[in-house]
PDB file with SEQRES, HELIX, SHEET and CRYST1 records, atoms N, CA, C and O in Angstrom:
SEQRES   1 A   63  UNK UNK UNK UNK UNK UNK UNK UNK UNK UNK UNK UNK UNK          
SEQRES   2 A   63  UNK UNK UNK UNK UNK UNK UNK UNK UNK UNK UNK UNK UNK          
SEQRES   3 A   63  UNK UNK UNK UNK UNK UNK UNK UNK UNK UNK UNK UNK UNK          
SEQRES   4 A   63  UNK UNK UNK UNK UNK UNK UNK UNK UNK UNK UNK UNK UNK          
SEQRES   5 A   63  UNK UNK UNK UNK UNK UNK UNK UNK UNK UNK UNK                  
HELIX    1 AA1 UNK A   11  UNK A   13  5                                   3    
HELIX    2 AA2 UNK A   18  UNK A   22  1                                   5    
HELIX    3 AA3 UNK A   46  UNK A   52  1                                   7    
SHEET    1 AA1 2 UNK A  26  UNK A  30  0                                        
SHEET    2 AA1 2 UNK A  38  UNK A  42 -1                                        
SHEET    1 AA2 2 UNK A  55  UNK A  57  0                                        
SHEET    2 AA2 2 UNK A  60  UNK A  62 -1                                        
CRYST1    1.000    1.000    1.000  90.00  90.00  90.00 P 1           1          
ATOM      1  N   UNK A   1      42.324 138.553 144.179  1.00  0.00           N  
ATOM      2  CA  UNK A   1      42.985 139.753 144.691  1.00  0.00           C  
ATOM      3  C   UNK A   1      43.619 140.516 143.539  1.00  0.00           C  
ATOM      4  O   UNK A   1      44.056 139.921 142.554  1.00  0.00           O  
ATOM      5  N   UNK A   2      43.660 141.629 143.649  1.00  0.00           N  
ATOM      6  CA  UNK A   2      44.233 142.493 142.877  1.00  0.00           C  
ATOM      7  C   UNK A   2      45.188 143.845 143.318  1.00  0.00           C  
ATOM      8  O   UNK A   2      45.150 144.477 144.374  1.00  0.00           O  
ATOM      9  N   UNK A   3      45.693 143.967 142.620  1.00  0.00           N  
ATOM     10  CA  UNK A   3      46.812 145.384 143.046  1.00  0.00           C  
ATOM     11  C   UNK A   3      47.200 146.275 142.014  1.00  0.00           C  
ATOM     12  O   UNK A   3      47.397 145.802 140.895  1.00  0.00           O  
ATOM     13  N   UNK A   4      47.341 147.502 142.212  1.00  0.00           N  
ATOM     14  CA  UNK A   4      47.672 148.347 140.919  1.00  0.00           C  
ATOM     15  C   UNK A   4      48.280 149.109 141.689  1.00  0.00           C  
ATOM     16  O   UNK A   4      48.004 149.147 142.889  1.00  0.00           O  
ATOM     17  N   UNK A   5      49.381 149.985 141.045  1.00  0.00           N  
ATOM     18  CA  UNK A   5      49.785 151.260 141.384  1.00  0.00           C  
ATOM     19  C   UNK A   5      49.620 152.007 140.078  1.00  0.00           C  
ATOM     20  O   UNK A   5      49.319 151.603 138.955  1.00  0.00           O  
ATOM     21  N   UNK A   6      49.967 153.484 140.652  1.00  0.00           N  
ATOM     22  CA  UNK A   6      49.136 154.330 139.819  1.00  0.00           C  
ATOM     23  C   UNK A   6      50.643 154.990 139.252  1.00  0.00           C  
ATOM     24  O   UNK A   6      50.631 155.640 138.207  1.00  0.00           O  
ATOM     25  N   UNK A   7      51.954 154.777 140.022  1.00  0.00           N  
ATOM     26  CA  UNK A   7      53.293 154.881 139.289  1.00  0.00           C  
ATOM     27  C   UNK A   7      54.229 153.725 140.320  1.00  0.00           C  
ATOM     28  O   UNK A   7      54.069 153.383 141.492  1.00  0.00           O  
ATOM     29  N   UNK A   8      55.169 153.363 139.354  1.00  0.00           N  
ATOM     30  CA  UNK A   8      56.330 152.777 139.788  1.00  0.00           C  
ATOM     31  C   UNK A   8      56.813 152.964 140.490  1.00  0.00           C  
ATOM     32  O   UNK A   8      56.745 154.190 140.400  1.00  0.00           O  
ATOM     33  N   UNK A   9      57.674 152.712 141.741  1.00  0.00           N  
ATOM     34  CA  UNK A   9      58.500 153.719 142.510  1.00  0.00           C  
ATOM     35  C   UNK A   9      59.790 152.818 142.187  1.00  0.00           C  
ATOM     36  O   UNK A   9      59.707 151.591 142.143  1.00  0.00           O  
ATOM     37  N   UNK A  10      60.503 153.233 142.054  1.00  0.00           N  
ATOM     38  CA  UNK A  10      61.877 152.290 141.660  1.00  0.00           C  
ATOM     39  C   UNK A  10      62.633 152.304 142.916  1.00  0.00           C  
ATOM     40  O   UNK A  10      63.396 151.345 143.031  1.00  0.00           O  
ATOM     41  N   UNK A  11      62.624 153.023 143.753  1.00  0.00           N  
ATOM     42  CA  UNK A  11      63.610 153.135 145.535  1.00  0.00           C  
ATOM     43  C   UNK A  11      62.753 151.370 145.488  1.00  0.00           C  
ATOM     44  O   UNK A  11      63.309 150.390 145.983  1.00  0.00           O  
ATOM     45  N   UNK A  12      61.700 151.313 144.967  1.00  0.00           N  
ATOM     46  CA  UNK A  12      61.165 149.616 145.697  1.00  0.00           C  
ATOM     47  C   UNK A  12      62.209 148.631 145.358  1.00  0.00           C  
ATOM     48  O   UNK A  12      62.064 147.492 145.804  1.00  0.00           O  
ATOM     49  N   UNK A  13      63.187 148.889 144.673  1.00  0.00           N  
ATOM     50  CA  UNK A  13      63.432 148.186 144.618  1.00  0.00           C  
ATOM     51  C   UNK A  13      64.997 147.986 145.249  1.00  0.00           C  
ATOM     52  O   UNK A  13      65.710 147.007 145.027  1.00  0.00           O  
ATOM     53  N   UNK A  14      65.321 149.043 146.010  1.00  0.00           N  
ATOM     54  CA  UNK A  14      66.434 149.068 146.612  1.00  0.00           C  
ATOM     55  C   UNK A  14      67.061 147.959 147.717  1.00  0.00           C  
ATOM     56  O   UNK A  14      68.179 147.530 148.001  1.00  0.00           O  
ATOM     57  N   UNK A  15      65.334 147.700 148.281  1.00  0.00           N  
ATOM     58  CA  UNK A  15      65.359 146.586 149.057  1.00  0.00           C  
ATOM     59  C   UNK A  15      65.303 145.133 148.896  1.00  0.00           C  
ATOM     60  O   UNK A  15      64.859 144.258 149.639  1.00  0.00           O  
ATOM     61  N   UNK A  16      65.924 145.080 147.611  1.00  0.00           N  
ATOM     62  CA  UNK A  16      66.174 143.618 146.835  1.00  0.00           C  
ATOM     63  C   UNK A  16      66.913 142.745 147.860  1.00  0.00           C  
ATOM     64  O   UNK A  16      67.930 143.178 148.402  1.00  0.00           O  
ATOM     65  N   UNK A  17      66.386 141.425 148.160  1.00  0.00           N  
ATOM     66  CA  UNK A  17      66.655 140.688 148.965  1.00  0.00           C  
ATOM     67  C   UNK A  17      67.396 139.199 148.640  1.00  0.00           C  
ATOM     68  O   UNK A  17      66.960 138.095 148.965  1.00  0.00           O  
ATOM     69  N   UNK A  18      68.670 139.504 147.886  1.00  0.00           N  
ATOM     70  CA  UNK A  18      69.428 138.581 147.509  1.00  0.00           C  
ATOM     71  C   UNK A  18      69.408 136.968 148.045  1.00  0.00           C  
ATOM     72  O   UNK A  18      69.343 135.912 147.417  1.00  0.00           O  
ATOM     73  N   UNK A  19      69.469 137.181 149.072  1.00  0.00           N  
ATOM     74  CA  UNK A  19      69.304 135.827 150.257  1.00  0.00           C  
ATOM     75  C   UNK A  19      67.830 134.980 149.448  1.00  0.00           C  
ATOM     76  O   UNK A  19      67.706 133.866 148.940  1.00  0.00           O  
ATOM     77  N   UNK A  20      66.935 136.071 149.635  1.00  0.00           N  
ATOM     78  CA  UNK A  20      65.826 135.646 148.779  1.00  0.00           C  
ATOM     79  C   UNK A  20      65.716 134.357 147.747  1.00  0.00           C  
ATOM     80  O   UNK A  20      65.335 133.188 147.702  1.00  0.00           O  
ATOM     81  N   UNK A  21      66.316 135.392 146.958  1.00  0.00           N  
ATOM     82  CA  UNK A  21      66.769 135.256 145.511  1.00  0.00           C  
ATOM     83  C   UNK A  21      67.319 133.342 145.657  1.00  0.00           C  
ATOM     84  O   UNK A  21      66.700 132.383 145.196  1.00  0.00           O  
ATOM     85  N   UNK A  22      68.621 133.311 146.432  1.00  0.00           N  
ATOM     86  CA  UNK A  22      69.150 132.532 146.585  1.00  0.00           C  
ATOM     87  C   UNK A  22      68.353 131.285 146.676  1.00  0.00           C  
ATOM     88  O   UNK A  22      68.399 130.373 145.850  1.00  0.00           O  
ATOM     89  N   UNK A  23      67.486 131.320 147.935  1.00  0.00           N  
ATOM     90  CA  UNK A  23      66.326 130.604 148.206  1.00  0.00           C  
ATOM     91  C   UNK A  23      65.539 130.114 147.536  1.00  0.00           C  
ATOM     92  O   UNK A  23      64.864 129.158 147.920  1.00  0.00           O  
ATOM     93  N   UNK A  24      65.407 130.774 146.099  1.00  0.00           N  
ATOM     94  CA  UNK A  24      63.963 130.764 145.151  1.00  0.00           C  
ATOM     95  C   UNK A  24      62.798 131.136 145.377  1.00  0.00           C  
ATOM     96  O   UNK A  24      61.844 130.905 144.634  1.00  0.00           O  
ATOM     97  N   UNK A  25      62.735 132.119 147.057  1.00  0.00           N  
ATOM     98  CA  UNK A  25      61.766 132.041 147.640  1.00  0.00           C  
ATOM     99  C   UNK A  25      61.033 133.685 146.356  1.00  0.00           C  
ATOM    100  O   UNK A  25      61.734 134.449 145.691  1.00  0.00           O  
ATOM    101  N   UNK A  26      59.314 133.669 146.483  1.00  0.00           N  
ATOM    102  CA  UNK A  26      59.101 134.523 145.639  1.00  0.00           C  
ATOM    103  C   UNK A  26      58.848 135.813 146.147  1.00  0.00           C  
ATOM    104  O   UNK A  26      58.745 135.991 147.361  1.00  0.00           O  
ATOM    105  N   UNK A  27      58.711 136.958 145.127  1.00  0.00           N  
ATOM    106  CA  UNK A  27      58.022 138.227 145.610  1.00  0.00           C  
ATOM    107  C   UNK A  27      57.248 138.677 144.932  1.00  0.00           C  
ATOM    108  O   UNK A  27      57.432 138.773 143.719  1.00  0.00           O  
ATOM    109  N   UNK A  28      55.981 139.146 145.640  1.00  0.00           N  
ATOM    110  CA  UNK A  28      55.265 139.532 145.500  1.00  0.00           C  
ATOM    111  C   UNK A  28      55.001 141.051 144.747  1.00  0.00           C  
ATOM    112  O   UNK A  28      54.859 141.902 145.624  1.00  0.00           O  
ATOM    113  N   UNK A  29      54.858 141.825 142.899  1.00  0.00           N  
ATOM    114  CA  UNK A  29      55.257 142.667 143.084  1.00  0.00           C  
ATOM    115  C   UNK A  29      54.367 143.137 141.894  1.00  0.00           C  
ATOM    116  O   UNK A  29      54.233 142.553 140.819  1.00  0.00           O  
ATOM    117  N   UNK A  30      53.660 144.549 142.373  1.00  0.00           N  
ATOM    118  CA  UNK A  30      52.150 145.003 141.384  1.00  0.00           C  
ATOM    119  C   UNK A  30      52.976 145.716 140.508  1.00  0.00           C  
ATOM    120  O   UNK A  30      53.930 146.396 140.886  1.00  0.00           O  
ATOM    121  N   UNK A  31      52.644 145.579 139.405  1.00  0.00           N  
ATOM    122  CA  UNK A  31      53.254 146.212 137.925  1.00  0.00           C  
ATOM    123  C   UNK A  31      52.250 147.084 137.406  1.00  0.00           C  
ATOM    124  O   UNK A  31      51.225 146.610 136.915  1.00  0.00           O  
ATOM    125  N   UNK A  32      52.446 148.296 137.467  1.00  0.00           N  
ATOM    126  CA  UNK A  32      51.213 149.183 136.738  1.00  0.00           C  
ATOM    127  C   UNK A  32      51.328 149.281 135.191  1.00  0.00           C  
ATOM    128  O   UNK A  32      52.299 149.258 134.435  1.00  0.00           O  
ATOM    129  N   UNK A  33      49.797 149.416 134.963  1.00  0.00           N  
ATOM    130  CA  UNK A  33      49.472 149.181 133.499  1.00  0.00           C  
ATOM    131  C   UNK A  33      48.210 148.782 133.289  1.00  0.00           C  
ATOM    132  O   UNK A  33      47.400 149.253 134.087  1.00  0.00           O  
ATOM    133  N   UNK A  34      47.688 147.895 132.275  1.00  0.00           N  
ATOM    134  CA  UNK A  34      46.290 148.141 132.021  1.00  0.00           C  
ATOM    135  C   UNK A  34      45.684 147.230 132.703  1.00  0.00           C  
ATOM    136  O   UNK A  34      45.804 147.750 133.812  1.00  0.00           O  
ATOM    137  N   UNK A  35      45.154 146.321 132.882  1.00  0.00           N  
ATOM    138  CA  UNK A  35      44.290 145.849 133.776  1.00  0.00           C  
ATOM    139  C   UNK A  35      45.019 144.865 133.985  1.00  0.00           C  
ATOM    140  O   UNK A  35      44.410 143.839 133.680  1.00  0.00           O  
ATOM    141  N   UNK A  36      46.148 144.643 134.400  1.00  0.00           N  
ATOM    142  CA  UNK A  36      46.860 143.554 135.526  1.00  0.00           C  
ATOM    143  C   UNK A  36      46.174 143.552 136.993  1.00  0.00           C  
ATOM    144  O   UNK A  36      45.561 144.289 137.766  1.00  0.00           O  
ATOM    145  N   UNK A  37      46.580 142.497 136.892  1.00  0.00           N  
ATOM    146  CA  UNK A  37      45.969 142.075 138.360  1.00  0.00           C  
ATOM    147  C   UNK A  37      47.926 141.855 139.248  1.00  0.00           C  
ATOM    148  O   UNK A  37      48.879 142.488 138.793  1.00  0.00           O  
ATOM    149  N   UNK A  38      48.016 141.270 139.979  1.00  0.00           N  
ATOM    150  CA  UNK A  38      49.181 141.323 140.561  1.00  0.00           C  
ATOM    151  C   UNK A  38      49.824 139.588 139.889  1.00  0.00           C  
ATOM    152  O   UNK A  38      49.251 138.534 139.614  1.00  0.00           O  
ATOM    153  N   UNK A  39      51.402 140.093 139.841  1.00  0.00           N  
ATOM    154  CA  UNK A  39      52.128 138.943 139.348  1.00  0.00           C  
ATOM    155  C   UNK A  39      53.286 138.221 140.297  1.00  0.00           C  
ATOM    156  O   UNK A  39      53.958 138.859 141.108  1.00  0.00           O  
ATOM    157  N   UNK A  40      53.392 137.059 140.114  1.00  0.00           N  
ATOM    158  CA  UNK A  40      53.943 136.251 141.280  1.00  0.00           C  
ATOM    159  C   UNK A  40      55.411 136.172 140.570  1.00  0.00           C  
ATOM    160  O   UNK A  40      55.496 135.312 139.693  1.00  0.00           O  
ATOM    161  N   UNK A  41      56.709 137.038 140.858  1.00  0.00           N  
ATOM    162  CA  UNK A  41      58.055 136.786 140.407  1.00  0.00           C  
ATOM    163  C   UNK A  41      58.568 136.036 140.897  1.00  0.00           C  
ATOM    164  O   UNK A  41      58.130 135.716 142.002  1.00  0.00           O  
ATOM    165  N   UNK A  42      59.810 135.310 140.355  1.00  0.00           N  
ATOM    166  CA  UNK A  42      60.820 135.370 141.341  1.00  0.00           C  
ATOM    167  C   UNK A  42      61.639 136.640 140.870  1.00  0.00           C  
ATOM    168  O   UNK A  42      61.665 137.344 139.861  1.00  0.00           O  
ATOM    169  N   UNK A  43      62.400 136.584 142.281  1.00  0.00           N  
ATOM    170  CA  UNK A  43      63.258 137.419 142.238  1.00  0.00           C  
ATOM    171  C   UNK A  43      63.939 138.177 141.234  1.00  0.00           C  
ATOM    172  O   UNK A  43      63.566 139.285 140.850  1.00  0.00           O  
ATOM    173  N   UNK A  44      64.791 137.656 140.880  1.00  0.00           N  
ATOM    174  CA  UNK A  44      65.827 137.383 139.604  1.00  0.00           C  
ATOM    175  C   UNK A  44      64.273 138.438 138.781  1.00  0.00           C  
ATOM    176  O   UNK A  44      64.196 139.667 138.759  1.00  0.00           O  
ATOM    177  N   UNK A  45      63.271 137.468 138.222  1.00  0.00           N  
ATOM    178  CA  UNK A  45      62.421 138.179 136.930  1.00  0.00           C  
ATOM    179  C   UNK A  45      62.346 139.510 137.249  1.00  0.00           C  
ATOM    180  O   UNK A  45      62.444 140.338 136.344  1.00  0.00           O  
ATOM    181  N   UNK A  46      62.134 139.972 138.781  1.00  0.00           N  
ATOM    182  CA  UNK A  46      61.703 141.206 138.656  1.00  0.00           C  
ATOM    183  C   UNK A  46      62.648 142.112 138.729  1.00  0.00           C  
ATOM    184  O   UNK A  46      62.463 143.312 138.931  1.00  0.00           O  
ATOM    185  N   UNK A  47      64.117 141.342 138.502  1.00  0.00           N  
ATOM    186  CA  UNK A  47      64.903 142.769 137.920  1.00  0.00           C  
ATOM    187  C   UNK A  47      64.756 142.556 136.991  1.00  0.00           C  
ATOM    188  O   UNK A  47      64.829 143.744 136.677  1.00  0.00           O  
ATOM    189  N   UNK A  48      64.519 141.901 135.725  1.00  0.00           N  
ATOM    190  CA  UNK A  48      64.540 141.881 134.566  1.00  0.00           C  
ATOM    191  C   UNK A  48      63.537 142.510 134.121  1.00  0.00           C  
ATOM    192  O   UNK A  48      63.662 143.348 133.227  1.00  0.00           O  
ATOM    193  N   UNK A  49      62.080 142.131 134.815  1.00  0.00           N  
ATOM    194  CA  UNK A  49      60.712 143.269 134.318  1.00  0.00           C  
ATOM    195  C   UNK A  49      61.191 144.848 134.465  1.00  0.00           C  
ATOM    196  O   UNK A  49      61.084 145.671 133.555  1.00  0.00           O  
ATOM    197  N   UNK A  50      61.771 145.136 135.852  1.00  0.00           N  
ATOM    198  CA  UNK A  50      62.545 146.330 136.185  1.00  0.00           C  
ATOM    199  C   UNK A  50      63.050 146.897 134.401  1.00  0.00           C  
ATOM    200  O   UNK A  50      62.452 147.661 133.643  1.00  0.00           O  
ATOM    201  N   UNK A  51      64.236 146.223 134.229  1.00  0.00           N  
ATOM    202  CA  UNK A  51      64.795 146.547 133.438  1.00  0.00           C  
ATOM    203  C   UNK A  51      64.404 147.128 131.764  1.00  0.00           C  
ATOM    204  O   UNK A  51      64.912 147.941 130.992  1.00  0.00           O  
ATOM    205  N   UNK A  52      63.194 146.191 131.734  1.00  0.00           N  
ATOM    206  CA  UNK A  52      62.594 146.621 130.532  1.00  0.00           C  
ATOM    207  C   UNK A  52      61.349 147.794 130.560  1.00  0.00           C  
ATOM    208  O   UNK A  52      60.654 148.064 129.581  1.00  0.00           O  
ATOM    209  N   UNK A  53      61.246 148.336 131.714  1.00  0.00           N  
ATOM    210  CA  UNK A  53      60.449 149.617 131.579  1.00  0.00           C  
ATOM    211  C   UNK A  53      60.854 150.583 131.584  1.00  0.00           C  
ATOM    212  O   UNK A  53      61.661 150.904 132.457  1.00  0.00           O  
ATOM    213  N   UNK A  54      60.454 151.464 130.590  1.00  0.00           N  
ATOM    214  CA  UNK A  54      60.977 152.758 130.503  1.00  0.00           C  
ATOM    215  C   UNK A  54      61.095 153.292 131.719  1.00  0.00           C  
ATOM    216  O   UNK A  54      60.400 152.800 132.607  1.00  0.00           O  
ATOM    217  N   UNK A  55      62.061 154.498 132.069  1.00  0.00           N  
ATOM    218  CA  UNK A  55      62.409 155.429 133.171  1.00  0.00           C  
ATOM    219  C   UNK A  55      62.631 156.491 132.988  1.00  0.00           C  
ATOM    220  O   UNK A  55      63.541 157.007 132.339  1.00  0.00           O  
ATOM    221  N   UNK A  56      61.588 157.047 133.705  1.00  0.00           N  
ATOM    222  CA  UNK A  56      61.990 158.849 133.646  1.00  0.00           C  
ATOM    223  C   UNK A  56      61.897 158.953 134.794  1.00  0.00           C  
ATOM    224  O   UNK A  56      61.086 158.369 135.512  1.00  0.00           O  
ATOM    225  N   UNK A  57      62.798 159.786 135.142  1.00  0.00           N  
ATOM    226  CA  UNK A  57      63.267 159.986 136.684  1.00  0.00           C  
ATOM    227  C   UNK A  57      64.218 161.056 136.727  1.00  0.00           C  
ATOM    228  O   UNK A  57      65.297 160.805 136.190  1.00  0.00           O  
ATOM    229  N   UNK A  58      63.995 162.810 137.516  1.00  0.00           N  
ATOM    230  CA  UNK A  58      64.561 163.406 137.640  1.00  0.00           C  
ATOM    231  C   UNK A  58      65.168 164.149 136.018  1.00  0.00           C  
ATOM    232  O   UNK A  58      66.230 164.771 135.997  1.00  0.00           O  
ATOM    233  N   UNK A  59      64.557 164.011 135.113  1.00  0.00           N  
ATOM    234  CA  UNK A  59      64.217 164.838 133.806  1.00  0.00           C  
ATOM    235  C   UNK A  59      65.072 163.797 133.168  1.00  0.00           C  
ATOM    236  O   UNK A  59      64.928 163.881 131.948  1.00  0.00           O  
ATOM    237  N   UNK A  60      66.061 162.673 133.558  1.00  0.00           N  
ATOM    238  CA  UNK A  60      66.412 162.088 132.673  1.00  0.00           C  
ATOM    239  C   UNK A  60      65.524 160.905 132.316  1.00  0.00           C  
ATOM    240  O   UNK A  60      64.862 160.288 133.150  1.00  0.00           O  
ATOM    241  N   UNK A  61      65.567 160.566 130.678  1.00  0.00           N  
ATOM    242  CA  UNK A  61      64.697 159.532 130.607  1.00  0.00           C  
ATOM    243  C   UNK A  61      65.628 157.847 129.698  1.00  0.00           C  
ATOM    244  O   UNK A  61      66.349 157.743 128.706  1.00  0.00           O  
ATOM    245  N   UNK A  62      65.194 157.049 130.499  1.00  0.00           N  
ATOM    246  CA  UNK A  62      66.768 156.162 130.301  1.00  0.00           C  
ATOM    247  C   UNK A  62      65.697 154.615 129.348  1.00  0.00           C  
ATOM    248  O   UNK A  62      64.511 154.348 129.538  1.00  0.00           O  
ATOM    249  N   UNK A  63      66.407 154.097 128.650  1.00  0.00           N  
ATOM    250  CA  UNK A  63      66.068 152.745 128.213  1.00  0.00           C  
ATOM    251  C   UNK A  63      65.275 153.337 127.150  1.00  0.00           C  
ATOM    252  O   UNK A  63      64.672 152.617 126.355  1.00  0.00           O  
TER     253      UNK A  63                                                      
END                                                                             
């Protein structure tokens, strides 16, 4: 299986599910870019992947 998006949407991530987190349980979450296929996080990593991609959003561009 595979998944791509063609941009990020960062609102995805508004619905961060702490309880989750807690659990260790994982999420499921497609990272666009060059030929990824889809990656299995936990939680926790995918604020950290979050964190290390550039952001432009609304003319500001952050990181």
């Amino acid at each position: 299986m595979q998944a791509r998006l063609d941009k990020l949407d960062i609102d995805d991530f508004d619905d961060f599910d702490e309880q989750a987190s807690r659990e260790g349980k994982y999420l499921i979450y497609a990272l666009a870019g060059e030929k990824h296929g889809f990656r299995i996080l936990r939680a926790k990593e995918v604020i950290r992947v979050m964190m290390t991609i550039p952001v432009e959003q609304d003319g500001f561009k952050g990181f």
